[in-house]
CHARMM internal coordinates of N, CA and C (Angstrom, degrees):
IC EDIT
DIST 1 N 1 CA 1.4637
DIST 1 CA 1 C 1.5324
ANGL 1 N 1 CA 1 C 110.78
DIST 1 C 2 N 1.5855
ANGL 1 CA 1 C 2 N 112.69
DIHE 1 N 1 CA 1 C 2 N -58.07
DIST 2 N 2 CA 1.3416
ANGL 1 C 2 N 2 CA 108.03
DIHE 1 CA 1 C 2 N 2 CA 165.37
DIST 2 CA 2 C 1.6328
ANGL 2 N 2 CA 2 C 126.00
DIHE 1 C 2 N 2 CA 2 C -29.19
DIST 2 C 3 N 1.8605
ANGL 2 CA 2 C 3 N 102.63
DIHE 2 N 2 CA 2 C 3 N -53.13
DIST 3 N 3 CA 1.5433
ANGL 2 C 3 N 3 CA 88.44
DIHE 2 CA 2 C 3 N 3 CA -175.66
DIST 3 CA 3 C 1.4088
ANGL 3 N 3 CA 3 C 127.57
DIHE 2 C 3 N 3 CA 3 C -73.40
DIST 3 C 4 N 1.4422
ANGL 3 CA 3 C 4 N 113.35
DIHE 3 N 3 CA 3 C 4 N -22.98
DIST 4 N 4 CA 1.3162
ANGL 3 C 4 N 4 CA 115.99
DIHE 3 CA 3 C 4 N 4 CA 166.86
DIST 4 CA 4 C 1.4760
ANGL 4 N 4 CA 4 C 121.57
DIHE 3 C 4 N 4 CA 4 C -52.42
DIST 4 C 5 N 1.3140
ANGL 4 CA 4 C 5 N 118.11
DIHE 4 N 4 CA 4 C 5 N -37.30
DIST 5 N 5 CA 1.3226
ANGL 4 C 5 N 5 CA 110.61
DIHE 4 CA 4 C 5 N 5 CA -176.55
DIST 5 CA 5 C 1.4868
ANGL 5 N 5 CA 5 C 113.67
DIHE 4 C 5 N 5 CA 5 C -80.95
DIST 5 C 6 N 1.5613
ANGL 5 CA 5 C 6 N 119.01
DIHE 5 N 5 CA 5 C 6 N -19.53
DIST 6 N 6 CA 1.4127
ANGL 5 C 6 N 6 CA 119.38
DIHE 5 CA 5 C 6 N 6 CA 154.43
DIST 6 CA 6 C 1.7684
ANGL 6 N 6 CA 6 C 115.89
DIHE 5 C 6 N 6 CA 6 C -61.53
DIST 6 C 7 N 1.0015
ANGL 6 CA 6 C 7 N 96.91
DIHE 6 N 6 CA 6 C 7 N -43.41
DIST 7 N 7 CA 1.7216
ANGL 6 C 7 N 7 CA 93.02
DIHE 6 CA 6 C 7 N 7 CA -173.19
DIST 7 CA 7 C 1.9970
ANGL 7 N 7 CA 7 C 92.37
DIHE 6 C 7 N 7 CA 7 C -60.35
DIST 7 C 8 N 0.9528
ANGL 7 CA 7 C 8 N 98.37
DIHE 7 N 7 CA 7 C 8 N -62.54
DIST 8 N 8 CA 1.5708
ANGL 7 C 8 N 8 CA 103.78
DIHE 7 CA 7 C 8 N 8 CA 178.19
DIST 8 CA 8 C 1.6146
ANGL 8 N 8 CA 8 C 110.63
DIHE 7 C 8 N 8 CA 8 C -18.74
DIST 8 C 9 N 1.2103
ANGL 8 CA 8 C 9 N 105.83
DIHE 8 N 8 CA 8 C 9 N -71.97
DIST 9 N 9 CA 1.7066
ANGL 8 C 9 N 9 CA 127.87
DIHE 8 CA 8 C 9 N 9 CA -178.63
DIST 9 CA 9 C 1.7039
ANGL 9 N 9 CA 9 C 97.32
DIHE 8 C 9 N 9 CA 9 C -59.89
DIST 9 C 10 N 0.9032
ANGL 9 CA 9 C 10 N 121.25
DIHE 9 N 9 CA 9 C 10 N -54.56
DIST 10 N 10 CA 1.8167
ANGL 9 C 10 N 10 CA 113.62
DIHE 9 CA 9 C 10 N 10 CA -167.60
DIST 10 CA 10 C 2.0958
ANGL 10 N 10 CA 10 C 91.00
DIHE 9 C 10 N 10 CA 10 C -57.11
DIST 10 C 11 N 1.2190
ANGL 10 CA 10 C 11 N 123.56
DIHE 10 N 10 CA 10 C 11 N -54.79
DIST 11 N 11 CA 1.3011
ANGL 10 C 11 N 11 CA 138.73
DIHE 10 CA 10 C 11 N 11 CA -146.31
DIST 11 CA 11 C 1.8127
ANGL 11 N 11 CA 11 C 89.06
DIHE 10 C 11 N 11 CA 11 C -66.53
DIST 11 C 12 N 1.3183
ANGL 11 CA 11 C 12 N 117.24
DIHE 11 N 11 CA 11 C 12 N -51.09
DIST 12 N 12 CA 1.5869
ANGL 11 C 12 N 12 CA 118.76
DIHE 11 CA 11 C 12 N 12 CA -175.12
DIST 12 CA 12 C 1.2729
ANGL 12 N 12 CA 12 C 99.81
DIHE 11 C 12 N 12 CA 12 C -72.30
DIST 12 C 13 N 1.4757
ANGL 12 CA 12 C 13 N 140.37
DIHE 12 N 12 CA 12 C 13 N -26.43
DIST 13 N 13 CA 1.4469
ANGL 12 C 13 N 13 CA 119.53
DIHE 12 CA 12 C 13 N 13 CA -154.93
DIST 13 CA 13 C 2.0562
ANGL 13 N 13 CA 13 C 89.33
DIHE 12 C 13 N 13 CA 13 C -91.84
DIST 13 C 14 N 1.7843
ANGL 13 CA 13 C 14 N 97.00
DIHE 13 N 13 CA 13 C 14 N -43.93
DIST 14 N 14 CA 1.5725
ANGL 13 C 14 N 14 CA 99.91
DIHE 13 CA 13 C 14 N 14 CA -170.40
DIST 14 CA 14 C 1.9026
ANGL 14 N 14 CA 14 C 103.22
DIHE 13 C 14 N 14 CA 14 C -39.82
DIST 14 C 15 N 1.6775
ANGL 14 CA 14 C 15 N 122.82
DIHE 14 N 14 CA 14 C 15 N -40.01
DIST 15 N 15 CA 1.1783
ANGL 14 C 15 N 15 CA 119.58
DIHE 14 CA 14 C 15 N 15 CA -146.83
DIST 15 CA 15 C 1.6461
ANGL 15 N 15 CA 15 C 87.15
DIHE 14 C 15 N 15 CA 15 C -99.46
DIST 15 C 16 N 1.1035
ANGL 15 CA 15 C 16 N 111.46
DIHE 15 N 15 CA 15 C 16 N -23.82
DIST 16 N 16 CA 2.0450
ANGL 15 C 16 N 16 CA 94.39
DIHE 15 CA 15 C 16 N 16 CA 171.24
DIST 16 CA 16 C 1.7143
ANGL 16 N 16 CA 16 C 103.47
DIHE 15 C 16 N 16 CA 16 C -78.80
DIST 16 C 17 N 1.0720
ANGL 16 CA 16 C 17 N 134.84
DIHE 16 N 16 CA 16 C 17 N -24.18
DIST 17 N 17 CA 1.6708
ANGL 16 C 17 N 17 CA 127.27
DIHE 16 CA 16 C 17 N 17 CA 167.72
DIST 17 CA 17 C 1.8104
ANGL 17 N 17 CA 17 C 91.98
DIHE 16 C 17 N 17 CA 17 C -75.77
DIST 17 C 18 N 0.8770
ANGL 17 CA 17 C 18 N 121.73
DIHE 17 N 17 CA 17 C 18 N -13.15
DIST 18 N 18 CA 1.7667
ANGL 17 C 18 N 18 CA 109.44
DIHE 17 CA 17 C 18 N 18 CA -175.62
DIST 18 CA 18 C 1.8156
ANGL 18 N 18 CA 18 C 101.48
DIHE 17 C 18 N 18 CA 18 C -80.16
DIST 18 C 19 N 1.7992
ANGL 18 CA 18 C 19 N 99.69
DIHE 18 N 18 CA 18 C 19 N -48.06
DIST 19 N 19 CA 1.8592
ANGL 18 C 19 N 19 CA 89.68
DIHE 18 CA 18 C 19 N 19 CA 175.02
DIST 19 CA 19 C 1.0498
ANGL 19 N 19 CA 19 C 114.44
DIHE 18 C 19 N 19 CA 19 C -75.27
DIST 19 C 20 N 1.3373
ANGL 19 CA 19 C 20 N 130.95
DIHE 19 N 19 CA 19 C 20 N -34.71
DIST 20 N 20 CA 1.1025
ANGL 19 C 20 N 20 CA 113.43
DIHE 19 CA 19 C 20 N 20 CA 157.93
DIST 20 CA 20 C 1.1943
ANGL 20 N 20 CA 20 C 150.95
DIHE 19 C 20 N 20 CA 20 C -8.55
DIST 20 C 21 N 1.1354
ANGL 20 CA 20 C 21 N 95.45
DIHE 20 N 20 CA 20 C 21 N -86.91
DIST 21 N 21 CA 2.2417
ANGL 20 C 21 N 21 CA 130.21
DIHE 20 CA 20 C 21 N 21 CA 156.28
DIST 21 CA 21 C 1.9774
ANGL 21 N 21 CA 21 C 93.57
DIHE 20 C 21 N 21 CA 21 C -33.28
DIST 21 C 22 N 1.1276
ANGL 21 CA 21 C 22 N 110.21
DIHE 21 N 21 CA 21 C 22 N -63.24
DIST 22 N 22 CA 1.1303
ANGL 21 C 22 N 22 CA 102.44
DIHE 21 CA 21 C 22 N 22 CA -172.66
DIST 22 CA 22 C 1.2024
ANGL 22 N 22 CA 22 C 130.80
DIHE 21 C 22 N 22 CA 22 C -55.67
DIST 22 C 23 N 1.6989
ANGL 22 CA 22 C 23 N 119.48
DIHE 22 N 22 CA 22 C 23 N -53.91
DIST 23 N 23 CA 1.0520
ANGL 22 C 23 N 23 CA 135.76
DIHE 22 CA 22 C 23 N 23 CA -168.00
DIST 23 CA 23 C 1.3164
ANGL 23 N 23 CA 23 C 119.17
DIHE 22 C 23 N 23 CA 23 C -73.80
DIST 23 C 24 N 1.7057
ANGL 23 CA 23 C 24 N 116.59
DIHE 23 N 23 CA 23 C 24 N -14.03
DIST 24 N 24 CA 1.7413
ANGL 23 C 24 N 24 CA 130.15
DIHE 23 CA 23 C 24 N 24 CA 162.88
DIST 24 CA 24 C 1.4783
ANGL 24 N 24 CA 24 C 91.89
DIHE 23 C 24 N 24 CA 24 C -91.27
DIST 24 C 25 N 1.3897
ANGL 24 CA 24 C 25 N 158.59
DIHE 24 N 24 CA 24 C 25 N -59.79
DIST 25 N 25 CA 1.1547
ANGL 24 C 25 N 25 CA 140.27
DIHE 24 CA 24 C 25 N 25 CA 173.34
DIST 25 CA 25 C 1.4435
ANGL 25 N 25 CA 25 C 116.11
DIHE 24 C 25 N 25 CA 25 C -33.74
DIST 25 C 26 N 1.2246
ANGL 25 CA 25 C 26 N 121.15
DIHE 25 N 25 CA 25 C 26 N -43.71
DIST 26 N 26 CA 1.7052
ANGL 25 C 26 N 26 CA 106.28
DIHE 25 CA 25 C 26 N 26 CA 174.13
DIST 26 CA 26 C 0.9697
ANGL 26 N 26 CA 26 C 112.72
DIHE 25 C 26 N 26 CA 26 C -116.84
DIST 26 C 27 N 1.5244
ANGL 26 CA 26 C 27 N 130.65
DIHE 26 N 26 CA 26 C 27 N 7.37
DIST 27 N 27 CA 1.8184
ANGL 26 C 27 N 27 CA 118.54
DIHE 26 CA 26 C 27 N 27 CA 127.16
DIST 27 CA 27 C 1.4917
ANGL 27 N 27 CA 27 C 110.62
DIHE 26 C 27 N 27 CA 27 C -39.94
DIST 27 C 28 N 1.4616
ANGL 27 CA 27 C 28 N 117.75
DIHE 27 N 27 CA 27 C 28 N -48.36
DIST 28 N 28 CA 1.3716
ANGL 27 C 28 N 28 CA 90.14
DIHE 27 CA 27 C 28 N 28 CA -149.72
DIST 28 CA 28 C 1.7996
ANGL 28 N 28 CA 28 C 99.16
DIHE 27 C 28 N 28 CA 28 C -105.86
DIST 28 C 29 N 1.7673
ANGL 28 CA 28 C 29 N 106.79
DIHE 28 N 28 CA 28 C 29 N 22.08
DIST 29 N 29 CA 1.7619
ANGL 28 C 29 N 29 CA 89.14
DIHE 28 CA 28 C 29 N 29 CA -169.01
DIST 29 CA 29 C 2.1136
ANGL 29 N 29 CA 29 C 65.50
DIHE 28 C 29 N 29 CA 29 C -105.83
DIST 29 C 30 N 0.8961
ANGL 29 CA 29 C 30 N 141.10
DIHE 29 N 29 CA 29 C 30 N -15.25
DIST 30 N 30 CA 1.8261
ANGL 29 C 30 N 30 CA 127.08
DIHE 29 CA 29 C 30 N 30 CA 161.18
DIST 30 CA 30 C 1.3162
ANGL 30 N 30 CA 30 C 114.18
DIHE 29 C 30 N 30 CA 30 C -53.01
DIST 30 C 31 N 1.4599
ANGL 30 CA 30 C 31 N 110.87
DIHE 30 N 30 CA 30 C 31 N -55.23
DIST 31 N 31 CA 1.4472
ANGL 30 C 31 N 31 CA 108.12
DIHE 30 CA 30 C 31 N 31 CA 170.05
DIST 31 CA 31 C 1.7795
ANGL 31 N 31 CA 31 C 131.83
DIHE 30 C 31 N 31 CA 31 C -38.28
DIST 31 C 32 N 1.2944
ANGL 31 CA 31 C 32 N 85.54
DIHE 31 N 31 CA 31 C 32 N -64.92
DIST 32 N 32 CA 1.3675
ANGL 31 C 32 N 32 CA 95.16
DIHE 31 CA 31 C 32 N 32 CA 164.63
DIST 32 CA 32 C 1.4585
ANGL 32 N 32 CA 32 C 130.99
DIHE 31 C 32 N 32 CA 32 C -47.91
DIST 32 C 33 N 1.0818
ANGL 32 CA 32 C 33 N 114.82
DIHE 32 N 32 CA 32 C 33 N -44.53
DIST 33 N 33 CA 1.4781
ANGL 32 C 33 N 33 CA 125.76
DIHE 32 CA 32 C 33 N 33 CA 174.12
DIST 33 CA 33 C 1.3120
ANGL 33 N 33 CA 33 C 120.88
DIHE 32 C 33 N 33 CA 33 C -76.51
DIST 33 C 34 N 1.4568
ANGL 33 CA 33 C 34 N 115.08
DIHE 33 N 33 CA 33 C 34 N -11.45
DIST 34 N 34 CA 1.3656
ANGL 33 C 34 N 34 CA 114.55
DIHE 33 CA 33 C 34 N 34 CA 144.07
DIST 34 CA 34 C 1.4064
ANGL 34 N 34 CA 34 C 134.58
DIHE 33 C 34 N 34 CA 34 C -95.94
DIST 34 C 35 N 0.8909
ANGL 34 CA 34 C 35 N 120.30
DIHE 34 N 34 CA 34 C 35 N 0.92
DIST 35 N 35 CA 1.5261
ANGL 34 C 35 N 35 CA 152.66
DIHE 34 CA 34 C 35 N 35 CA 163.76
DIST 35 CA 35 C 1.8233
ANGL 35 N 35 CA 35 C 112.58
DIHE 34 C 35 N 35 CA 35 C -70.78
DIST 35 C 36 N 1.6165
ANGL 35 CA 35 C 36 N 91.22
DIHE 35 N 35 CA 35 C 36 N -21.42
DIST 36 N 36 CA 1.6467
ANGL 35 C 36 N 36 CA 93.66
DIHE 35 CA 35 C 36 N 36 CA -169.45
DIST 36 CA 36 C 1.7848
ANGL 36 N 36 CA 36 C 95.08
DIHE 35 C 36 N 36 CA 36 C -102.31
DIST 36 C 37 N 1.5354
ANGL 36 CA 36 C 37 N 90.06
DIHE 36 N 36 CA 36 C 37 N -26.73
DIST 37 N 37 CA 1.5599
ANGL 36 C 37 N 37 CA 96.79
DIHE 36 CA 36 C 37 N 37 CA -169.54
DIST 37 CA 37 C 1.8611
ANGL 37 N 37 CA 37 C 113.91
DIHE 36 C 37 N 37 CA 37 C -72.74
DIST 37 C 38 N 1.1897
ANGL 37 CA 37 C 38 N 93.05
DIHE 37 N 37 CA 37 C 38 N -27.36
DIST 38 N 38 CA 1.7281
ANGL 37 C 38 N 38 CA 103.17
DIHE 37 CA 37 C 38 N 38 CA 179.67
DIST 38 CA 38 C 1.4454
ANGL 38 N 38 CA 38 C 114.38
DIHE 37 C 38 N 38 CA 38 C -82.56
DIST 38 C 39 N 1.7097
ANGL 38 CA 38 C 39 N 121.90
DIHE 38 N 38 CA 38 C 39 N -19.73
DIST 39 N 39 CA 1.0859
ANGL 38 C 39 N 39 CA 140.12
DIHE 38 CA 38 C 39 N 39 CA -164.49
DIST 39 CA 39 C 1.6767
ANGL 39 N 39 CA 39 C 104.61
DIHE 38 C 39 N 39 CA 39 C -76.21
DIST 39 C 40 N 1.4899
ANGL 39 CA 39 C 40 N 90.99
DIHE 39 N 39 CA 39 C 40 N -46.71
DIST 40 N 40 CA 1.5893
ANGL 39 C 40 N 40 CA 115.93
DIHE 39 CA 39 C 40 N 40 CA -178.74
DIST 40 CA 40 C 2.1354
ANGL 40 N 40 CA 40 C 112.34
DIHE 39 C 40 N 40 CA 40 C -67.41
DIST 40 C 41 N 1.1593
ANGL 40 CA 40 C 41 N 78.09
DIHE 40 N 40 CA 40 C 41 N -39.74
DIST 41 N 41 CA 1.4416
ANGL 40 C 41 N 41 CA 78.44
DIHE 40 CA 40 C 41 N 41 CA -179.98
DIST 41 CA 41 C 1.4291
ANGL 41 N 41 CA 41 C 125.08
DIHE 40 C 41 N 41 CA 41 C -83.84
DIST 41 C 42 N 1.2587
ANGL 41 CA 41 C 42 N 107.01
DIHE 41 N 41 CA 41 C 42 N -31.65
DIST 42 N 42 CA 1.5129
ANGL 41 C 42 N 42 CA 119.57
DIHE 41 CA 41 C 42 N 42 CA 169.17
DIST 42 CA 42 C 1.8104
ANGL 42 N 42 CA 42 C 106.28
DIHE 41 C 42 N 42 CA 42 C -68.94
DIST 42 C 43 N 1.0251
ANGL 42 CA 42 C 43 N 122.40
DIHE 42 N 42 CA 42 C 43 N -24.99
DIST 43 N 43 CA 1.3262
ANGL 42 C 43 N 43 CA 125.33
DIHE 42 CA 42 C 43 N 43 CA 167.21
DIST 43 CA 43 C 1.7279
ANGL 43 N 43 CA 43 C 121.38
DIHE 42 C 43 N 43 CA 43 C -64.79
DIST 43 C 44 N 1.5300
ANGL 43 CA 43 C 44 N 77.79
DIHE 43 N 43 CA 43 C 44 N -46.67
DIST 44 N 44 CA 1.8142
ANGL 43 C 44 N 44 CA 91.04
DIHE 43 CA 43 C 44 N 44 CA -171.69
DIST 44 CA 44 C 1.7948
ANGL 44 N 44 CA 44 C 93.28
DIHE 43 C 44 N 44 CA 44 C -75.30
DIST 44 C 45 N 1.0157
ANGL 44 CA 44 C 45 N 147.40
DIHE 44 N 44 CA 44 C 45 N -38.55
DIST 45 N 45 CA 1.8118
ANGL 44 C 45 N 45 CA 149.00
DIHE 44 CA 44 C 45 N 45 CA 161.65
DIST 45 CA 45 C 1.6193
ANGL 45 N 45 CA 45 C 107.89
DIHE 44 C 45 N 45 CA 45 C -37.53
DIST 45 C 46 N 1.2980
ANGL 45 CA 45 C 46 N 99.12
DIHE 45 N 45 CA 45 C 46 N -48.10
DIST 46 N 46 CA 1.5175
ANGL 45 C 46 N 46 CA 107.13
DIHE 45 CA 45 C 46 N 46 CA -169.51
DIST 46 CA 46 C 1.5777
ANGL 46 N 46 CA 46 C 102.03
DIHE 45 C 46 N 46 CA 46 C -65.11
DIST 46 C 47 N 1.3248
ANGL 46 CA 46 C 47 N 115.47
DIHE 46 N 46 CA 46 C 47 N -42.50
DIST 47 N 47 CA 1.5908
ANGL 46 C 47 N 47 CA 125.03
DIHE 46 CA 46 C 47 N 47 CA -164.23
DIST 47 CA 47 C 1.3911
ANGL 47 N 47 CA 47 C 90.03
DIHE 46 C 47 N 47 CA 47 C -93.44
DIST 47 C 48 N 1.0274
ANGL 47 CA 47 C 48 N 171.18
DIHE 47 N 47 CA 47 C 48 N 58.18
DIST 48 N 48 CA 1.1648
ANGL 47 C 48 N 48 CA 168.01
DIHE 47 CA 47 C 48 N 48 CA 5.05
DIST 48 CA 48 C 1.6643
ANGL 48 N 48 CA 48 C 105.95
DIHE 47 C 48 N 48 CA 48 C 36.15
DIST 48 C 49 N 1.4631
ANGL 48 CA 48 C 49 N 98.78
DIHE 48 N 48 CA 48 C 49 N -95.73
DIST 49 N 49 CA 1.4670
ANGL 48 C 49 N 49 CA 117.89
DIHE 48 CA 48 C 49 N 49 CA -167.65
DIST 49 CA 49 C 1.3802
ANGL 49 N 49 CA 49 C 99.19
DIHE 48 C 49 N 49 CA 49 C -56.13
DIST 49 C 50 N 1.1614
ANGL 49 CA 49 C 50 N 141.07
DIHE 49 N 49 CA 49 C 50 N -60.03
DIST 50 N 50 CA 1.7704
ANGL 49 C 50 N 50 CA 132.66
DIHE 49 CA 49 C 50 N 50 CA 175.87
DIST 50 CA 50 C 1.3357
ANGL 50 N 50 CA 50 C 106.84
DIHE 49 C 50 N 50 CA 50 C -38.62
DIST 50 C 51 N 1.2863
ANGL 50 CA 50 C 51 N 129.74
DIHE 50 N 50 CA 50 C 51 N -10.80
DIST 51 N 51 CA 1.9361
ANGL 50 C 51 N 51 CA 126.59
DIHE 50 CA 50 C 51 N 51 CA 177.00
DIST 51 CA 51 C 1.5793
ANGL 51 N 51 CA 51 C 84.98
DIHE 50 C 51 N 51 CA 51 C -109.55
DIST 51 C 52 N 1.1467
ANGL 51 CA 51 C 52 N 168.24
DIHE 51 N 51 CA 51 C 52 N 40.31
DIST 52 N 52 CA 1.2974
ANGL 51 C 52 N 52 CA 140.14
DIHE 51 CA 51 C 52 N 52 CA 157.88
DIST 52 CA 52 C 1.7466
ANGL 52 N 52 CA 52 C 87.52
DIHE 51 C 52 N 52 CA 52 C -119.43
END
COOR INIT
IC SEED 1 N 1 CA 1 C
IC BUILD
């Protein structure tokens, strides 16, 4: 009985480090992709104003 309730406890903690893992992995692949999006636009401003 004891070990079951360890396996129990290892199985919930492994799958809260699993959302975890996840939920900073696509925090940060959003980040990025706005990071690409501001990159782009601040480029496209720049190339603008160098023609006026």
């Amino acid at each position: 009985m004891k070990e079951l309730v360890i396996f129990v406890v290892v199985l919930v903690v492994l799958f809260w480090i699993g959302v975890k893992l996840q939920r900073w992995i696509s925090g940060a692949s959003k980040i990025s992709k706005n990071q690409k999006k501001i990159l782009e636009e601040m480029k496209r401003q720049n190339k603008t104003e160098d023609r006026k």
